[in-house]
Each structure stands twice: as C-alpha cells, then as structure tokens.
N, CA, C and O atoms as a DFTB+ gen file, in Angstrom:
340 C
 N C O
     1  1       0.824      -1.201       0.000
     2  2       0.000       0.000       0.000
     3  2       0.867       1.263       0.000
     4  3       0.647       2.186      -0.784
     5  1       1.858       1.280       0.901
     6  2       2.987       2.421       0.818
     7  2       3.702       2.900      -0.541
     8  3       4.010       4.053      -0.844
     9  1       3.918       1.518      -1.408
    10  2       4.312       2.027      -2.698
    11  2       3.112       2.480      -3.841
    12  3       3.314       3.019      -4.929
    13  1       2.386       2.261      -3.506
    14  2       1.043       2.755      -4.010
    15  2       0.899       4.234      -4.169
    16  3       0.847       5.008      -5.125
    17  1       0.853       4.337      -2.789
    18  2       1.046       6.157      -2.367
    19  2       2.058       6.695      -3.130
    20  3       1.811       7.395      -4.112
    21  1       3.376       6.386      -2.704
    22  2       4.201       6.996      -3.326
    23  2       4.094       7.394      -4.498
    24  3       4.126       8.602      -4.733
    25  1       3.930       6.385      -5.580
    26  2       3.262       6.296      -6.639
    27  2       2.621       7.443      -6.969
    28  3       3.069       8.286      -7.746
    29  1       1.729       7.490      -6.477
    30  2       0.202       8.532      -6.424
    31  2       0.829      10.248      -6.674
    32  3       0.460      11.216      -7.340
    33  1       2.134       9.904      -5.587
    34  2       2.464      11.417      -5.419
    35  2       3.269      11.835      -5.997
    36  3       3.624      13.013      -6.017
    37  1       3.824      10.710      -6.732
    38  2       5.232      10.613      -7.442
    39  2       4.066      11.479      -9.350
    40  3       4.109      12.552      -9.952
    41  1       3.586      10.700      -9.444
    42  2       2.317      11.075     -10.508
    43  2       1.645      12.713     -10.298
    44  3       1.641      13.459     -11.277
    45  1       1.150      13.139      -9.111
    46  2       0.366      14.373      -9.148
    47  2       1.586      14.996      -8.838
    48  3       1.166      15.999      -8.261
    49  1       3.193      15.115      -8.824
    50  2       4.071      15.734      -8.640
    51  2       4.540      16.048      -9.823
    52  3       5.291      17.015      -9.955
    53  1       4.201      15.347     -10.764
    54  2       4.384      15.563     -12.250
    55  2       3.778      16.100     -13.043
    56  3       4.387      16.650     -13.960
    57  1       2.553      16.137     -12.997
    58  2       1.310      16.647     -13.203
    59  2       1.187      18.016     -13.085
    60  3       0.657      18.694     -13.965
    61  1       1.810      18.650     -11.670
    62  2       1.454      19.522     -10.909
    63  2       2.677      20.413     -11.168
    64  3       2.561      21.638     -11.167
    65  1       3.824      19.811     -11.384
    66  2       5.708      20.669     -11.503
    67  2       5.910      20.405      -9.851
    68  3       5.363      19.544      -9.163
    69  1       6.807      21.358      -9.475
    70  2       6.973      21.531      -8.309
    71  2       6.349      22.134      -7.657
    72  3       5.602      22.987      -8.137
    73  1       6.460      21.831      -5.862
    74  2       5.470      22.761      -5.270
    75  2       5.913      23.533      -4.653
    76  3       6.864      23.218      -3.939
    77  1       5.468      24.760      -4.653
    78  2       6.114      26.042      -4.610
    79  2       5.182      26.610      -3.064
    80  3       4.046      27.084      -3.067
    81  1       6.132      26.364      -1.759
    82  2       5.798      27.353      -0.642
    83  2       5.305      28.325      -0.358
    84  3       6.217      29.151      -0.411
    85  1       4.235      28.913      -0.016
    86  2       3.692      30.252      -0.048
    87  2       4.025      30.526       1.145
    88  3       3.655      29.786       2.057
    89  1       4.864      31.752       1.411
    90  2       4.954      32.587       2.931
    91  2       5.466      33.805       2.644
    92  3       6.353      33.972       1.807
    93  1       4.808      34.940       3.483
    94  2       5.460      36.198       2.836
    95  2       6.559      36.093       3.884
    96  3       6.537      35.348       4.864
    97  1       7.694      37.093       3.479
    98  2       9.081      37.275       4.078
    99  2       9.333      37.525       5.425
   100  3      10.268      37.206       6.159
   101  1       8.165      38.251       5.627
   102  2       8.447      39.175       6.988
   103  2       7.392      38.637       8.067
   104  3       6.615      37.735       7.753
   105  1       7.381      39.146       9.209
   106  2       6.080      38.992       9.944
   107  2       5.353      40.098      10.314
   108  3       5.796      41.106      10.866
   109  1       4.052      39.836       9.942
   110  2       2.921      40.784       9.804
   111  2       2.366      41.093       8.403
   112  3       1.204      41.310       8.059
   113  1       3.730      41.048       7.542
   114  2       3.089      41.209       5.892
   115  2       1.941      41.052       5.517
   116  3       1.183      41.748       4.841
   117  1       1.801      39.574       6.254
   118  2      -0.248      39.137       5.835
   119  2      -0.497      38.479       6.738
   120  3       0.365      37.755       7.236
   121  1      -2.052      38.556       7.326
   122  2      -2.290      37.870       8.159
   123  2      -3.724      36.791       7.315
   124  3      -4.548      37.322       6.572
   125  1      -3.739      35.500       7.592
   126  2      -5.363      35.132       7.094
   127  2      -6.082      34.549       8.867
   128  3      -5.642      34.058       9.907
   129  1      -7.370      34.991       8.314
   130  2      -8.448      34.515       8.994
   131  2      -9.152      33.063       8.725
   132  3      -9.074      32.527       7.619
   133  1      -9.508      32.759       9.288
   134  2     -10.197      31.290       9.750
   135  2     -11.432      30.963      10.151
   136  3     -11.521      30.666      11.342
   137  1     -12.191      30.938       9.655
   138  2     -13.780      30.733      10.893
   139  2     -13.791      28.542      10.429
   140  3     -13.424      27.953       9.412
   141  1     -14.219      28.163      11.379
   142  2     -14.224      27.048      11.624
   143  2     -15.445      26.422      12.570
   144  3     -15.486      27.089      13.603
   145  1     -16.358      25.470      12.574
   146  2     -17.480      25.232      13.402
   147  2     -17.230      23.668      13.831
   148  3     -16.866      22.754      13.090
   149  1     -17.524      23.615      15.227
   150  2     -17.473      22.250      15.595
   151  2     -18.905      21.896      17.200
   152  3     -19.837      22.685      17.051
   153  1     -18.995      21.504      17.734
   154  2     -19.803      20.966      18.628
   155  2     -19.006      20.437      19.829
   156  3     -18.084      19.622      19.876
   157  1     -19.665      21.175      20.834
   158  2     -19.187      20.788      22.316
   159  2     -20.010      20.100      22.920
   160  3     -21.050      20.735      23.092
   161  1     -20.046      18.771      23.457
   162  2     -20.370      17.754      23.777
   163  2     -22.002      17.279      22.853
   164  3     -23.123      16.854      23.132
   165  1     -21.053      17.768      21.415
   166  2     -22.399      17.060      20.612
   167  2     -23.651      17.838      21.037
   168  3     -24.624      17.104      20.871
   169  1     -24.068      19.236      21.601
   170  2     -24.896      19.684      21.852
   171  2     -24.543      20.865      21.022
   172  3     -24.890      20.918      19.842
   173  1     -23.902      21.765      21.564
   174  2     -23.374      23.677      21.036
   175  2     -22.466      23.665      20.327
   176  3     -21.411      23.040      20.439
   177  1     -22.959      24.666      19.187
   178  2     -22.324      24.810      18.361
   179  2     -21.639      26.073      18.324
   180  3     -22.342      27.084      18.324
   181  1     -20.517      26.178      18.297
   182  2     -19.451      26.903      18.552
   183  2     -18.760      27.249      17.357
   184  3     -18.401      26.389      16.553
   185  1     -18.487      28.863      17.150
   186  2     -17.817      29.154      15.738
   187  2     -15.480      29.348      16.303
   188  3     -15.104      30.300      16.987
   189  1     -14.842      28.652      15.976
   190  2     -13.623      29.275      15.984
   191  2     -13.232      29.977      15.100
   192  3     -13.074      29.502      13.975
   193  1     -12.980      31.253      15.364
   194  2     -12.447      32.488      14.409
   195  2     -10.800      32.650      14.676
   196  3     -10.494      32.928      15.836
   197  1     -10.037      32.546      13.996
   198  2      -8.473      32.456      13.943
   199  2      -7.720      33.630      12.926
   200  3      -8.175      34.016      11.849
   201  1      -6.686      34.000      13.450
   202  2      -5.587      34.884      12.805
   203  2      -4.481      34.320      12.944
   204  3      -3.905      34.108      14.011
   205  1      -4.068      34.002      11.706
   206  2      -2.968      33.653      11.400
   207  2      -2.047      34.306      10.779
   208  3      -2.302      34.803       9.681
   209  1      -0.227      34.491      11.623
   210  2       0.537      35.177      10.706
   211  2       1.236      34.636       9.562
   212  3       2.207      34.081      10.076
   213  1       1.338      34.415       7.862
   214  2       1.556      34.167       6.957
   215  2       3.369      33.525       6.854
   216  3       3.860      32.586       6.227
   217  1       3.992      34.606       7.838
   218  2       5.427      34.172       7.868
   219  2       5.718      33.221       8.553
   220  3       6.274      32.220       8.100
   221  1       5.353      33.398       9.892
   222  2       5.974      32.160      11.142
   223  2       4.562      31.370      11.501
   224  3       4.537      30.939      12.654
   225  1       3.437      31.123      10.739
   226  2       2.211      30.508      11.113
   227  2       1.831      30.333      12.325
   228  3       1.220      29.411      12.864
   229  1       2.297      31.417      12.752
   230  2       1.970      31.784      14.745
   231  2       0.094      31.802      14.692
   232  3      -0.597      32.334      13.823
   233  1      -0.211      31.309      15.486
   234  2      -1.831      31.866      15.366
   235  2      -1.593      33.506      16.549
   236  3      -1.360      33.380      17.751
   237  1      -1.667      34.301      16.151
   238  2      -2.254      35.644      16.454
   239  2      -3.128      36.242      17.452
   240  3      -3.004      37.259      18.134
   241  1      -4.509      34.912      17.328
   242  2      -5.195      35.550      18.015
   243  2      -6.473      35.082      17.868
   244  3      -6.985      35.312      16.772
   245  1      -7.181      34.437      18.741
   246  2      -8.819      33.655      18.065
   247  2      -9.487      33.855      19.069
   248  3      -9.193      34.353      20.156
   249  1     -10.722      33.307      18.532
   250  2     -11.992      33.724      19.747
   251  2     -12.854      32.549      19.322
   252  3     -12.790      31.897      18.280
   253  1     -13.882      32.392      20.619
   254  2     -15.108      31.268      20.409
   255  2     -16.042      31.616      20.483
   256  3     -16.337      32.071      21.588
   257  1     -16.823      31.635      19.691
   258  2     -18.400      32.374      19.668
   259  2     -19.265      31.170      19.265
   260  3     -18.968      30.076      18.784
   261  1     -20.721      31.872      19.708
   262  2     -21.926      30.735      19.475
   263  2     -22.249      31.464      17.695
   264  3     -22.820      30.664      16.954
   265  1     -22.014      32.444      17.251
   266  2     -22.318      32.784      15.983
   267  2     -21.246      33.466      15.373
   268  3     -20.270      33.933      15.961
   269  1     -21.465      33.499      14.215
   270  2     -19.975      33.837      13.050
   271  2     -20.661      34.923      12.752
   272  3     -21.581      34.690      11.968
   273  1     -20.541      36.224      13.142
   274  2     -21.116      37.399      12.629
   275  2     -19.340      38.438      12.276
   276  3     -18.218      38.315      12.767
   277  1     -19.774      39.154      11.475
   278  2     -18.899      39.934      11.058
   279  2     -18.463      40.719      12.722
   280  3     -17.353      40.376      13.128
   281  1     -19.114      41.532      13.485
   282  2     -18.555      41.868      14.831
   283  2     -17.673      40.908      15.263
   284  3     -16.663      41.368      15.796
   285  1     -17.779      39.252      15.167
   286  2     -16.941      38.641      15.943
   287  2     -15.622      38.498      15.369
   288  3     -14.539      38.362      15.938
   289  1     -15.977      38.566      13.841
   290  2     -14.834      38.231      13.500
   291  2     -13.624      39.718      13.630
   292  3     -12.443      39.775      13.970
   293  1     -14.794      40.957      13.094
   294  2     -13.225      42.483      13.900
   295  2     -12.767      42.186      14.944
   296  3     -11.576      41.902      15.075
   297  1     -13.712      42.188      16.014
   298  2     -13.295      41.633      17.511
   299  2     -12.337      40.834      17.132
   300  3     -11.388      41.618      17.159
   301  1     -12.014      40.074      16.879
   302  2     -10.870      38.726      17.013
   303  2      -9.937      39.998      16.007
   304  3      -9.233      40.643      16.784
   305  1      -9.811      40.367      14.901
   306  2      -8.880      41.323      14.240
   307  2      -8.456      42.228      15.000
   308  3      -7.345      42.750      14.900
   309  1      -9.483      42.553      16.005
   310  2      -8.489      43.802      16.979
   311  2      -8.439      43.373      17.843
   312  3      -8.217      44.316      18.602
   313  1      -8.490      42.417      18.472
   314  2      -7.645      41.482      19.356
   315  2      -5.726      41.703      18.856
   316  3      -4.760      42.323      19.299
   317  1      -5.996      40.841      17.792
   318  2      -4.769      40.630      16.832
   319  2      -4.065      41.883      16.738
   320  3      -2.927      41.906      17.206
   321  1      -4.641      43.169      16.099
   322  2      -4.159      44.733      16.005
   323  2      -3.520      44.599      17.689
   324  3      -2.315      44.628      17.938
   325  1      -4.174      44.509      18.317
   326  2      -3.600      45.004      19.450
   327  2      -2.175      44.563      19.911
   328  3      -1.124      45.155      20.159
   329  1      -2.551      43.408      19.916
   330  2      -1.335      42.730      20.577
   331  2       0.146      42.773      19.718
   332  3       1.321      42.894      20.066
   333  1      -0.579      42.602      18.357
   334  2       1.157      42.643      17.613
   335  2       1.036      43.973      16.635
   336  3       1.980      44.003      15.847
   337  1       0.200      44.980      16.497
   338  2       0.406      45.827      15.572
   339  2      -0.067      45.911      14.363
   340  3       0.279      46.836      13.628
C-alpha cells in the first residue's frame, strides 16, 4: 500500500511541476483569517475564528463564539491589532 502512495504522489508531482511554498518574508506582511465550526459535547455549536501570521504561522489571536457574525470576527482582528500591531 505504501508504494502505491508513493506512486500517487510521485504522478500528481508531475502533473502539478513543483510545489512552490507560499509565505510572505516578513512577519505581519499578511495575516489570514479562519472561521471554523465544531460541537461541544455534541450539543453547542461553537464558531472558531483564527488569525494567522503568513510568515511564522503563529496563530495571532482567536476567539469562540456561538455565531460567526462579522462583529466577531473584527473583535478577534483587533484582538490581533492590538497585541502585535
């Protein structure tokens, strides 16, 4: 099964050229956001909102909310503003 895979990747590596790393140079250059939903004890549903920095993939700065509204997600951005700038 292992040479199978290989296989697989050895094929969409060819297909594809090389794969080329995305990170900007510096830290802070770019940050991306995240919203993500999961369930706490299979009952509440809970939104994770995340900032991520692009260079050192530090997470920044997140929050847990029962809804994904645009307020939660600035809130979590100026969370982030704050702390690193």
């Amino acid at each position: 099964k292992g040479d199978k895979d290989k296989q697989l990747e050895k094929n969409i590596e060819a297909d594809l050229g090389e794969w080329e790393r995305f990170s900007r140079p510096n830290p802070n250059d770019l940050w991306q956001m995240d919203i993500m939903s999961f369930y706490i004890r299979d009952q509440h549903k809970v939104y994770l909102i995340s900032a991520l920095d692009d260079c050192s993939r530090m997470i920044i700065n997140w929050g847990l909310y029962k809804e994904q509204t645009a307020n939660n997600v600035l809130e979590t951005l100026r969370g982030a503003l704050a702390k690193h700038g």
